[in-house]
C-alpha positions as CSV (number, residue, x, y, z in Angstrom):
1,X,-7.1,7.3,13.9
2,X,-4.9,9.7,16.0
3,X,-1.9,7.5,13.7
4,X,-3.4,9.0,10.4
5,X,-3.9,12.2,11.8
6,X,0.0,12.3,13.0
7,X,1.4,11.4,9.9
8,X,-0.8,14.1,8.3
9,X,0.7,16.9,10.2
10,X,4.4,15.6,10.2
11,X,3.5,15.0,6.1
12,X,1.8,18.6,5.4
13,X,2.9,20.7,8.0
14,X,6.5,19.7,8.7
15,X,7.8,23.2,10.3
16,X,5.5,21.9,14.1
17,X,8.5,20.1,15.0
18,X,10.1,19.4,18.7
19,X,11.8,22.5,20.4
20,X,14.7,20.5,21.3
21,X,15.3,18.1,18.2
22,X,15.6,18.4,14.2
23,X,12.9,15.4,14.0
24,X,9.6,15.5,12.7
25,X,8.0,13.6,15.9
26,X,5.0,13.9,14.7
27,X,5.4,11.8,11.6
28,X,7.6,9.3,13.2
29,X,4.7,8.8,16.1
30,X,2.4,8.3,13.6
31,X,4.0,5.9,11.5
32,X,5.0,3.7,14.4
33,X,1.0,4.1,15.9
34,X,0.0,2.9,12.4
35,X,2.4,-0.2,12.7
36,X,1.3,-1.3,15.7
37,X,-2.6,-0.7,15.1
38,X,-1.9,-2.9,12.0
39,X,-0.4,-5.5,13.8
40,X,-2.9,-6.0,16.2
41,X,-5.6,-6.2,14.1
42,X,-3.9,-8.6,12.2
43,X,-3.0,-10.7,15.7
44,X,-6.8,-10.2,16.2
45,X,-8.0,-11.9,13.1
46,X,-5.7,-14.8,13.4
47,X,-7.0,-15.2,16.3
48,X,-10.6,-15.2,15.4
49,X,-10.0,-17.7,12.4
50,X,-8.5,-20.6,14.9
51,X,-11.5,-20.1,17.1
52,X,-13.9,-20.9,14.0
């Protein structure tokens, strides 16, 4: 959830950057949050098929 809402602000509000760096941290936080929330739920539900 706090992924989605990450890449929302670094998406719609792109000035709220970092005070020392160009980047948009916000959106780059966000997207690497959503990777890894996807990979664990996929890690989960492999591992609930080989239990079953």
């Amino acid at each position: 959830m706090l992924g989605v809402i990450l890449v929302g602000l670094g998406i719609f509000a792109p000035d709220m950057r970092a005070p020392l760096t160009d980047v948009n941290v916000n959106l780059y936080s966000g997207l690497s949050m959503l990777g890894f929330g996807a990979f664990l739920l996929l890690m989960a539900r492999r591992a609930s098929r080989k239990k079953s």
